[in-house]
C-alpha positions in Angstrom: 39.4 172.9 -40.0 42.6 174.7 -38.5 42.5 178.5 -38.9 43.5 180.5 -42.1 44.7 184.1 -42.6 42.0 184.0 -45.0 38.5 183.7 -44.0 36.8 180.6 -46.4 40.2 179.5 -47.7 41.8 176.1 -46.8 45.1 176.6 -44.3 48.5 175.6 -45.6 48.6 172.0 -44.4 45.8 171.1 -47.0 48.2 171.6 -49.7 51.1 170.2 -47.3 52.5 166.3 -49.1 51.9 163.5 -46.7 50.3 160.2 -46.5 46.7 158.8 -47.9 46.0 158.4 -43.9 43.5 161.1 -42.2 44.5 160.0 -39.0 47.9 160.9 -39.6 46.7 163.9 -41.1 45.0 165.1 -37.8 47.4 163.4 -35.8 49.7 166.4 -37.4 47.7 169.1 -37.8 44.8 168.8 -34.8 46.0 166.1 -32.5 43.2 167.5 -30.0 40.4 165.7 -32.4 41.4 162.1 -31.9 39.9 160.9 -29.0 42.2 157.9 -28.8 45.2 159.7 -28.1 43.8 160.9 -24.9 45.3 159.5 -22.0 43.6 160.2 -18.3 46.1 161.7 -15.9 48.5 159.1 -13.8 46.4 157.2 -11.0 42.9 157.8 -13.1 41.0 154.9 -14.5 37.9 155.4 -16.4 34.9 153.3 -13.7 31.3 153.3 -14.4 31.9 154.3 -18.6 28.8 152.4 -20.2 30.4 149.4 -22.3 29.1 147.3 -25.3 29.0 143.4 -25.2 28.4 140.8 -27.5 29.0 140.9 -31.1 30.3 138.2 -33.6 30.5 137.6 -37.4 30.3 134.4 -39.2 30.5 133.2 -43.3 28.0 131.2 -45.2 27.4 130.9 -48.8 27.0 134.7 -50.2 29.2 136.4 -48.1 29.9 137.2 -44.5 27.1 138.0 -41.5 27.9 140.4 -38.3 25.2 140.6 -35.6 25.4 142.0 -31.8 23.1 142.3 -29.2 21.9 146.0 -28.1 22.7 146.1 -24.5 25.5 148.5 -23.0 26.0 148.2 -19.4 27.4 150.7 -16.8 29.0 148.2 -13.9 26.0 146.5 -13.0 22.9 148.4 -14.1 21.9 148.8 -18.0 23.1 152.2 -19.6 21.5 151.8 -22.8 18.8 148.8 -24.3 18.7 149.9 -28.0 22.8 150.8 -28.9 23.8 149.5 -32.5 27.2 147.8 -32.4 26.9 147.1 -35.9 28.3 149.8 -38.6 29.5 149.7 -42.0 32.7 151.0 -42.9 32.8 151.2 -46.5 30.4 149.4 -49.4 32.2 146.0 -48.6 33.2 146.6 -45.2 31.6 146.5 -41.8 32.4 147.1 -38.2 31.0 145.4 -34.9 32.6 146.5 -31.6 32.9 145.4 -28.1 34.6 147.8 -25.3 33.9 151.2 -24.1 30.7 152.8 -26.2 32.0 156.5 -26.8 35.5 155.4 -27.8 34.2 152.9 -29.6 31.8 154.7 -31.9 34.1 157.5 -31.8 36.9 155.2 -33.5 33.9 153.5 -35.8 33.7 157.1 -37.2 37.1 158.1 -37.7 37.6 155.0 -39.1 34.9 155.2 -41.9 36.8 158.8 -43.0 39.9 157.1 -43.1 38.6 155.1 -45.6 36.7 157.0 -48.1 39.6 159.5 -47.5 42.2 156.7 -48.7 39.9 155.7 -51.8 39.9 159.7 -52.5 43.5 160.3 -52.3 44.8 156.7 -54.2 42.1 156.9 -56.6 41.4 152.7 -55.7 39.9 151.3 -52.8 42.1 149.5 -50.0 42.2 145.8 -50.1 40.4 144.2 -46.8 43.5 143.1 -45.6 44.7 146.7 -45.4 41.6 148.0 -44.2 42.3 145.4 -41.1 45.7 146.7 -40.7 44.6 149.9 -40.9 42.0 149.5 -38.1 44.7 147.3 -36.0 46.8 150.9 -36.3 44.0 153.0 -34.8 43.4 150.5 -32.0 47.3 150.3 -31.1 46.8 154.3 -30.9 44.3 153.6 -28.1 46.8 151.5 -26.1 47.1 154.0 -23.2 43.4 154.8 -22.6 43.2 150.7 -22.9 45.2 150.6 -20.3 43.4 152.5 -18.5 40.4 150.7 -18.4 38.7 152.7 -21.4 39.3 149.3 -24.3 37.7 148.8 -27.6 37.9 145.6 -29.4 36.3 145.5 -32.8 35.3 142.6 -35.0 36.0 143.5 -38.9 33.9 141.7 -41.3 34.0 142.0 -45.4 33.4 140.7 -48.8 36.9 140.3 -50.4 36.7 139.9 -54.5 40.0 138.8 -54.4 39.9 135.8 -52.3 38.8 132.4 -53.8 34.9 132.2 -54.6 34.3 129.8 -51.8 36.2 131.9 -49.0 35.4 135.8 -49.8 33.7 136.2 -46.6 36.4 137.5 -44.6 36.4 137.8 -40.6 39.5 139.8 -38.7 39.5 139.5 -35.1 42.1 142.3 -32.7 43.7 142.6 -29.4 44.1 145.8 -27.5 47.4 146.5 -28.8 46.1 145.9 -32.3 47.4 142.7 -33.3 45.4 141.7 -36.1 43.7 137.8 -36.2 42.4 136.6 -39.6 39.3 133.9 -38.4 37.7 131.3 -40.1 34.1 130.4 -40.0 33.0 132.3 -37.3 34.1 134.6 -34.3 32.6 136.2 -31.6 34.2 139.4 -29.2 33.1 141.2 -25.9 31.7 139.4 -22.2 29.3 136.9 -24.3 31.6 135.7 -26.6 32.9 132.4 -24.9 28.9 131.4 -25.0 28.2 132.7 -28.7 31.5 130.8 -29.4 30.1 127.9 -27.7 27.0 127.9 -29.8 28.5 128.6 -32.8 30.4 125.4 -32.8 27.4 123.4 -32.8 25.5 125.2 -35.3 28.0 126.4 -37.6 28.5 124.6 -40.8 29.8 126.0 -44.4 27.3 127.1 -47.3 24.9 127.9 -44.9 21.8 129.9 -46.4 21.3 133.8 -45.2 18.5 132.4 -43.6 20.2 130.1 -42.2 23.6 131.9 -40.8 20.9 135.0 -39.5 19.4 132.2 -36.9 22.5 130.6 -36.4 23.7 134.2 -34.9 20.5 135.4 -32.9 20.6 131.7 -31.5 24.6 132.6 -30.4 23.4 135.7 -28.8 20.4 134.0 -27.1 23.4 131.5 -25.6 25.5 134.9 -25.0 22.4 136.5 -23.0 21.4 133.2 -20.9 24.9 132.9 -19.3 26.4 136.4 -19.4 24.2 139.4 -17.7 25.8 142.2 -19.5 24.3 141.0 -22.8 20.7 141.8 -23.8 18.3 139.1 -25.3 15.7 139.8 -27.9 13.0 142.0 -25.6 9.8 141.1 -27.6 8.2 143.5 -25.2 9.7 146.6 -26.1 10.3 145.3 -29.6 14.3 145.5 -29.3 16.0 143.0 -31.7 19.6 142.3 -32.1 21.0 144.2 -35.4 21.8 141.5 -38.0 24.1 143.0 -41.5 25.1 140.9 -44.2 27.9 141.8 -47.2 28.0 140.5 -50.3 28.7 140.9 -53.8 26.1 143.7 -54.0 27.6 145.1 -50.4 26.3 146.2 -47.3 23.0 145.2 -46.4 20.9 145.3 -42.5 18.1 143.0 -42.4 15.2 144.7 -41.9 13.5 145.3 -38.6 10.6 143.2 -39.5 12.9 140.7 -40.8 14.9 140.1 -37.5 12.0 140.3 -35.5 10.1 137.5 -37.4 13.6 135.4 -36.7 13.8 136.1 -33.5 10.5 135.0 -32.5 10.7 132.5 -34.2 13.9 131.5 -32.2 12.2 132.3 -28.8 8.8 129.8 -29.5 11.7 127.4 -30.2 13.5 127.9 -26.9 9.6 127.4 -25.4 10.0 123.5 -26.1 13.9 123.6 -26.1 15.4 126.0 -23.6 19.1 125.1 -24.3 18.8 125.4 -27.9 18.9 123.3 -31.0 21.0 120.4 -31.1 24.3 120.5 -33.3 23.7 118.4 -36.2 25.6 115.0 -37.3 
C-alpha cells in the first residue's frame, strides 16, 4: 500500500504495533484513502449529490430482517432506480444506509474490512455491540462532511448468539455524530421512515414468520413510497423490487429475486382492493 525501498516487500508500518482497527491503521499511514475525513473547503456544501432513502429492519421469530427501497434521488429528479442499500457486513452482520450514496457505500466498504481485519488480528470475532460502536466511530469521523450537507445514516442489523433466544435479532439505529440507539421491534431511517414507522406499528407483532416479517417490510416501503417522493415503489414494469436480507443462525441470507417479486405482487393486487393497506390486527 504505501511505498517500500524494496519493490514487493511490505513498508515498515506493516510490522509497526498498533490497534486491531484498519481505520486507524490508514488513518496513520494513508489518511488520503478515507473518504470520510474529507472536508469541502469553508463556504462549500455538497448540492445535487444523489442520496439513498428508505430503509428499515425489523425482528421476527428466526432472526432479524433489513429491506430498502432502490431509489436514489438527485434534488428532485431520480439518479439511480436499481441502487442496493442493503449490504452485509460480516456472516452475522448487515448494513442498510440512508444519506449520501458514494459516502455511504464508501463507508459500507471500509467498514466490512474493518471487520474481517479485527477477526484477523484478535483471532475472535467482535460482539454486535462492538461492531455498532465501531460503526458509530466511523460515522462520528464523517461529522464535518455531515455538516456539510454530504450525511450518512446507517441502520445495523444482526443475529447476536449471546442474547436471550427470544431477542437475538438485534437492531442499532445512529445519528450523525454517531451516537449509537439499540431498537426494539422494528426501525426504519432516511425521508420514508416516519411512513414505514407508521406502518410498522400496525403490522408489527413478535414471532412473526419470515414470510410474514418480508410483507410486513415491502408493505412499510409501499407506505414509505405513497407519501414520500424520494422513495421508489416496487416497478413491476421494469421488474425493480426492493432488496429484502434476513440473518439467522445460519447467517446472511437475500431473498431471492423471484422470491421478492412474488411478495411484492402479491402486495400490490392487495393494494388493488385496499389502497391504504391492510388493517393492523386486534
Amino acid at each position: 500500500m504505501a511505498a517500500s525501498d524494496h519493490e514487493g516487500r511490505l513498508g515498515e508500518e506493516f510490522f509497526t504495533p498498533g490497534t486491531s482497527s484498519f481505520t486507524d491503521f490508514l488513518a496513520a499511514h494513508r489518511p488520503e484513502l478515507l473518504s470520510t475525513r474529507r472536508v469541502l473547503p469553508d463556504g462549500v456544501r455538497a448540492e445535487g449529490a444523489p442520496h439513498g432513502t428508505t430503509v428499515l429492519a425489523l425482528t421476527y421469530r428466526d432472526g432479524v430482517l433489513l429491506a430498502g427501497d432502490r431509489r436514489a434521488t438527485m434534488g428532485n429528479l431520480i439518479a439511480q432506480r436499481d441502487l442496493e442499500k442493503v449490504h452485509p457486513a460480516d456472516d452475522h452482520c448487515a448494513v442498510a444506509f440512508a444519506g449520501t450514496v458514494g459516502l455511504a457505500v464508501d463507508m459500507v466498504k471500509l467498514y466490512q474490512v474493518e471487520l474481517a481485519h479485527f477477526e484477523k488480528i484478535e483471532g475472535i470475532p467482535m460482539t454486535l455491540a462492538a461492531k455498532a460502536t465501531r460503526l458509530a466511530t466511523m460515522i462520528r469521523n464523517n461529522l464535518g462532511q455531515a455538516m456539510q450537507g454530504l450525511a450518512v445514516v446507517p441502520l445495523l442489523a444482526g443475529y447476536d448468539p449471546a442474547a436471550p433466544e427470544d431477542a437475538r435479532g438485534r437492531i442499532f439505529s445512529f445519528d450523525v455524530a454517531g451516537g449509537r440507539y439499540e431498537k426494539f421491534g422494528f426501525h426504519a431511517e432516511g425521508s420514508g421512515s416516519p411512513y414505514a414507522r407508521g406502518a410498522l406499528k400496525k403490522l408489527y407483532r413478535p414471532g412473526m414468520s419470515r414470510r410474514e416479517a418480508a410483507l410486513a417490510a415491502l408493505q412499510a416501503l409501499y407506505d414509505a413510497a405513497d407519501d414520500d417522493s424520494a422513495t421508489g415503489g416496487p416497478d413491476l414494469t421494469r421488474r425493480i423490487y426492493p432488496i429484502v436480507s434476513v440473518i439467522t443462525e445460519d447467517g446472511f441470507e437475500r431473498l431471492a429475486e423471484g422470491e421478492t417479486e412474488e411478495l411484492s405482487r402479491e402486495m400490490v393486487e392487495q393494494r388493488n382492493t385496499r389502497p391504504d393497506g391492510p388493517n393492523a390486527g386486534v
